[in-house]
ZAPAPA-901671 format. One record per residue (C-alpha): x, y, z; residue in one letter; residue number from 0. Coordinates in steps of 0.2 Angstrom, whole numbers, always signed. Example, Ala and Ser with C-alpha at 12.3 -4.5 7.8 and 13.67 -1.06 7.14 Angstrom:
{node {+62 -22 +39} 'a' 0};
{node {+68 -5 +36} 's' 1};
//
This chain:
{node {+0 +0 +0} 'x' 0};
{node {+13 +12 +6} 'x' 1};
{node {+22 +8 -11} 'x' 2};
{node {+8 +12 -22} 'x' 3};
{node {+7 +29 -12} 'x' 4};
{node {+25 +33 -16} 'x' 5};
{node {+23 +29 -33} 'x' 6};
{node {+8 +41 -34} 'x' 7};
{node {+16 +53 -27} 'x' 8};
{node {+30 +52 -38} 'x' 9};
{node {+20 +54 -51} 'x' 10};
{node {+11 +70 -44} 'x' 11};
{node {+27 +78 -42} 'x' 12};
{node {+36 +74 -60} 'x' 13};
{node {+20 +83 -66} 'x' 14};
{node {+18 +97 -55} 'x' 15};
{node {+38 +99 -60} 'x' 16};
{node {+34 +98 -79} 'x' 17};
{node {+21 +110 -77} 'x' 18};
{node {+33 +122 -69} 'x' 19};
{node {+43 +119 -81} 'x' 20};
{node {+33 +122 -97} 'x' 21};
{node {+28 +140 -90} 'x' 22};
{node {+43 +145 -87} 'x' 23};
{node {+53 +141 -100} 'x' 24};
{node {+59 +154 -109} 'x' 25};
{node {+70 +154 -125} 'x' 26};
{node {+89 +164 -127} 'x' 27};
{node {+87 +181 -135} 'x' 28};
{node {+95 +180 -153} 'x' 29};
{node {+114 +190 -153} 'x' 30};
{node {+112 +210 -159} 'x' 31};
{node {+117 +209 -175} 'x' 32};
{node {+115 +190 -180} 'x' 33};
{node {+112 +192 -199} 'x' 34};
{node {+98 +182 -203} 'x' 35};
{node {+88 +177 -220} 'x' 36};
{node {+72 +170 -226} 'x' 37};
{node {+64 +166 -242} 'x' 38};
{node {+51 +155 -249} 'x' 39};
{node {+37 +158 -261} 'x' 40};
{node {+17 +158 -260} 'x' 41};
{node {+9 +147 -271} 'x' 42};
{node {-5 +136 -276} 'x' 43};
{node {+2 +119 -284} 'x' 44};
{node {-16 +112 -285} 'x' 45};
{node {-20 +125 -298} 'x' 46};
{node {-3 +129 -302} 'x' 47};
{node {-5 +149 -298} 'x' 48};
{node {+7 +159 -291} 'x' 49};
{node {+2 +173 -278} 'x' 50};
{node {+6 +188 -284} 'x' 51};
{node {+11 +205 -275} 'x' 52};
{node {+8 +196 -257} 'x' 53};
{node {+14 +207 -243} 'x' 54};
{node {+26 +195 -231} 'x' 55};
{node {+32 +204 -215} 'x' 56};
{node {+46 +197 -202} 'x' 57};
{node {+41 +203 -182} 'x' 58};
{node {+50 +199 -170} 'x' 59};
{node {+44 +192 -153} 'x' 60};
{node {+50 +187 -136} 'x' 61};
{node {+40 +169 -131} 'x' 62};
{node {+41 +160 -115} 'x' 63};
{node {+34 +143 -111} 'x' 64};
{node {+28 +130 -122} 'x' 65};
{node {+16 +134 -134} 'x' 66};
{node {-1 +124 -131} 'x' 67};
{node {+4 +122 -112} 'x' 68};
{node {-3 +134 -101} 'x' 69};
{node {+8 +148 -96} 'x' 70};
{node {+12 +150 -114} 'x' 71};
{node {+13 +169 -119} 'x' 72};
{node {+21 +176 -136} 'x' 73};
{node {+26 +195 -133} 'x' 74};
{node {+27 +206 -149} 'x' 75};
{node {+41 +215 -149} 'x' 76};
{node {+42 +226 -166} 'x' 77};
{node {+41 +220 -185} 'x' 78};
{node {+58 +220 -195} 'x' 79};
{node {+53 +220 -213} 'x' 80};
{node {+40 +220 -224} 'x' 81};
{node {+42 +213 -244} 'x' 82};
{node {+28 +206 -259} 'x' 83};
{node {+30 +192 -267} 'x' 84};
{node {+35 +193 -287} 'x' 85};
{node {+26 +187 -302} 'x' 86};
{node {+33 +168 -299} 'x' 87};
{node {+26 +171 -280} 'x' 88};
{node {+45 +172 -274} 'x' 89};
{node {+50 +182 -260} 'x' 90};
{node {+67 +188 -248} 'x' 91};
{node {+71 +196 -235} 'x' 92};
{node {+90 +199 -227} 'x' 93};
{node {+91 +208 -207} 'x' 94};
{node {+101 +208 -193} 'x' 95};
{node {+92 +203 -175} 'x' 96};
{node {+90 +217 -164} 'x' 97};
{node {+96 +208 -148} 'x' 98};
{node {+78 +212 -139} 'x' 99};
{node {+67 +197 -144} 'x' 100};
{node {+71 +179 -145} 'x' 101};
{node {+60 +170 -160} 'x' 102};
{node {+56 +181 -176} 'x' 103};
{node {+41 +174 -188} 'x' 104};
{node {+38 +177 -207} 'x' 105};
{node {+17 +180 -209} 'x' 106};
{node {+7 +180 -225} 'x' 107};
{node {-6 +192 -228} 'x' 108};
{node {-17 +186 -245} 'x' 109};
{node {-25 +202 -252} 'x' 110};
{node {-44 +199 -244} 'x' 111};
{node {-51 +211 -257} 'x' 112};
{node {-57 +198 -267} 'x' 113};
{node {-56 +184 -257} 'x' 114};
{node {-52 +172 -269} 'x' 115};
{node {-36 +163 -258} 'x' 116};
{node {-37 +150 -247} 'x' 117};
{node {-20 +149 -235} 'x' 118};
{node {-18 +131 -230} 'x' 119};
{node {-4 +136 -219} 'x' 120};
{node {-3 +151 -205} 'x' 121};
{node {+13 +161 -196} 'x' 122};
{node {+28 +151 -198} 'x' 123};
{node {+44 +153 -187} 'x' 124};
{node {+62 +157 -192} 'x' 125};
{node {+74 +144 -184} 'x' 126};
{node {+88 +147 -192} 'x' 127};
{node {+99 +159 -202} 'x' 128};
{node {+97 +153 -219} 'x' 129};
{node {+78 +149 -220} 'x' 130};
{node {+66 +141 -234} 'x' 131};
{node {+47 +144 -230} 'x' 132};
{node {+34 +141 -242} 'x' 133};
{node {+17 +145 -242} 'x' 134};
{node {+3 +134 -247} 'x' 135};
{node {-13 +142 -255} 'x' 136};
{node {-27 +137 -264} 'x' 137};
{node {-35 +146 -277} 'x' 138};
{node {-52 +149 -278} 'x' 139};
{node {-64 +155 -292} 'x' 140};
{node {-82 +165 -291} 'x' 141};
{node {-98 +157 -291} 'x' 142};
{node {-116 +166 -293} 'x' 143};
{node {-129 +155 -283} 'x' 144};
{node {-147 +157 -288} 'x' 145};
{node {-158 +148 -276} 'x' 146};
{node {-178 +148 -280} 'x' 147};
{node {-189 +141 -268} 'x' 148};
{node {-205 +133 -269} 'x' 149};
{node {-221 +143 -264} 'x' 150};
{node {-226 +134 -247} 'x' 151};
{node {-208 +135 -240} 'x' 152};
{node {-209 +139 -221} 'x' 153};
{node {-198 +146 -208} 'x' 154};
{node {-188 +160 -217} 'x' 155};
{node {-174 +166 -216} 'x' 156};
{node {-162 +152 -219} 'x' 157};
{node {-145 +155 -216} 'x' 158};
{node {-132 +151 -229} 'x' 159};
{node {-112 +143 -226} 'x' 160};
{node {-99 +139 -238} 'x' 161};
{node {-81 +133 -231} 'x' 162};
{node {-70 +145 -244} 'x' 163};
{node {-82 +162 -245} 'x' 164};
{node {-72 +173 -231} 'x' 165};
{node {-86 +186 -229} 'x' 166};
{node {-102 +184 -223} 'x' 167};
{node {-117 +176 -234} 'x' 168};
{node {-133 +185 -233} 'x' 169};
{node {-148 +176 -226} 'x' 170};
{node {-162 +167 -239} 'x' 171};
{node {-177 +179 -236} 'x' 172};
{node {-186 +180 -251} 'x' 173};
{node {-192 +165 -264} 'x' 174};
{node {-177 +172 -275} 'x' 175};
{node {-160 +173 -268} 'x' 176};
{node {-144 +176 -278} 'x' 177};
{node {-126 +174 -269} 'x' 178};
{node {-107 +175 -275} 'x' 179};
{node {-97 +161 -268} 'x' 180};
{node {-78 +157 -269} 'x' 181};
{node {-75 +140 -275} 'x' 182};
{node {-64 +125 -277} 'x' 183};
{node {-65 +123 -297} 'x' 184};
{node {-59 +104 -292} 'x' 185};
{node {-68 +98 -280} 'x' 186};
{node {-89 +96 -275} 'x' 187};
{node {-93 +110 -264} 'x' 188};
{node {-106 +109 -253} 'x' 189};
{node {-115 +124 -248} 'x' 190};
{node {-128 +123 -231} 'x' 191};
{node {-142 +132 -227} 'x' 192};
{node {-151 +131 -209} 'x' 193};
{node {-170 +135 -203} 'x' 194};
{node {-173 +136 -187} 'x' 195};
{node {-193 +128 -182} 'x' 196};
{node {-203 +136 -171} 'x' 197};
{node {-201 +124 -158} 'x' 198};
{node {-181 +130 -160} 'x' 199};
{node {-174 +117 -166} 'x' 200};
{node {-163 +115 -183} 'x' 201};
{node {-166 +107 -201} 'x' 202};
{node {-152 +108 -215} 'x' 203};
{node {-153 +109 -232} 'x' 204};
{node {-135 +103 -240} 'x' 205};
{node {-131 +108 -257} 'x' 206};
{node {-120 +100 -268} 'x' 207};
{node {-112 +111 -283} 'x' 208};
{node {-103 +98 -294} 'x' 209};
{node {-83 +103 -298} 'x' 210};
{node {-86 +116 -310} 'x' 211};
{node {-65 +113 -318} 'x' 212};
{node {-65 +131 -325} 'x' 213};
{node {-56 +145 -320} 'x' 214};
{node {-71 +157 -328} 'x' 215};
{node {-85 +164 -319} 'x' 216};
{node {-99 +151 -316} 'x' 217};
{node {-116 +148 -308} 'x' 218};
{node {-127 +135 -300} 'x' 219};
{node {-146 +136 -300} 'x' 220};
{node {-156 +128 -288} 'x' 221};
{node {-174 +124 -283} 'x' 222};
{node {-179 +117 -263} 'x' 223};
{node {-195 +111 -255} 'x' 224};
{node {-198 +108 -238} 'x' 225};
{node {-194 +90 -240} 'x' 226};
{node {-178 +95 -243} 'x' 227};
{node {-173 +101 -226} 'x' 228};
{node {-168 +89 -215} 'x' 229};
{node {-168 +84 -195} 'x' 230};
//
């Protein structure tokens, strides 16, 4: 008995050490003065489209603890550079560390405007002096949606959701409706729209747009029923 104790106690203390550990971690600042360079490019291999004229910026910050342990906190410190990508999607930037942080990170920031880029990947850290980070995006292409529904349809509005349109649908209030999605030319895209009963509960209608393989504009018509919302 007392052996088990031990052993649980043991293991009470390895974690509460871990724990103390994790928080307070806290990484060497880089040497004033350490030259350090990045490049990379943004690109879409799917559809095999550079992005264009992307702003990447360098920032610096100082980070202690382990990130996704609690105590984790990522000070900003200052940004270093900012550069766009060129018409291959290619991009470089050459500093020197400051001395004040200890991690610096390369961010992209896709041009929102059109909403017509879908970044697979996020902030990436530097970890090295000679660094190679690429950016994964995928192109996406517009799509009017026309929606007509049938005359006895109940419990309007409807709300709309499409995985890749960035900016908010407006809701189905009329028997006509007519919306600009941002698509994947590949692939089925599934579009959802949601009543809500008067007893406030849900139904779904999903639906399916086939892969539309062009790079033009498109649309999609659709007709729905009642029976065509779901529990």
């Amino acid at each position: 008995m007392k052996k088990t104790f031990y052993v649980f106690l043991f293991f009470i203390l390895l974690i509460v050490v871990t724990g103390i550990f994790l928080a307070t971690y806290e990484r060497k600042k880089i040497p004033e003065g350490k030259e350090i360079f990045v490049s990379g490019r943004s690109y879409d291999n799917i559809n095999d489209e550079p992005v264009v004229d992307q702003m990447i910026t360098v920032a610096e910050y100082n980070i202690k603890g382990i990130k996704g342990f609690p105590g984790y906190i990522c000070n900003f410190v200052k940004g270093i550079d900012t550069v766009w990508t060129d018409v291959n999607g290619n991009y470089n930037i050459n500093f020197k560390a400051s001395g004040k942080g200890n991690t610096y990170m390369v961010s992209p920031f896709p041009d929102v405007r059109d909403n017509l880029w879908a970044l697979t990947e996020n902030r990436e850290e530097i970890t090295d002096t000679d660094n190679q980070i690429n950016f994964s995006y995928l192109k996406l292409y517009p799509l009017d949606l026309s929606i007509s529904l049938a005359d006895d349809i109940k419990y309007l509005p409807f709300t709309v959701s499409h995985k890749y349109t960035q900016y908010s649908l407006q809701k189905v209030k009329d028997k006509e409706y007519i919306g600009i999605l941002c698509i994947d030319k590949n692939t089925i895209n599934e579009v959802t729209l949601t009543r809500i009963l008067p007893n406030g509960s849900k139904q779904t209608s999903i639906i399916k747009i086939p892969a539309t393989n062009t790079k033009e504009w498109t649309e999609f018509n659709v007709y729905l029923t009642n029976e065509d919302f779901l529990d």
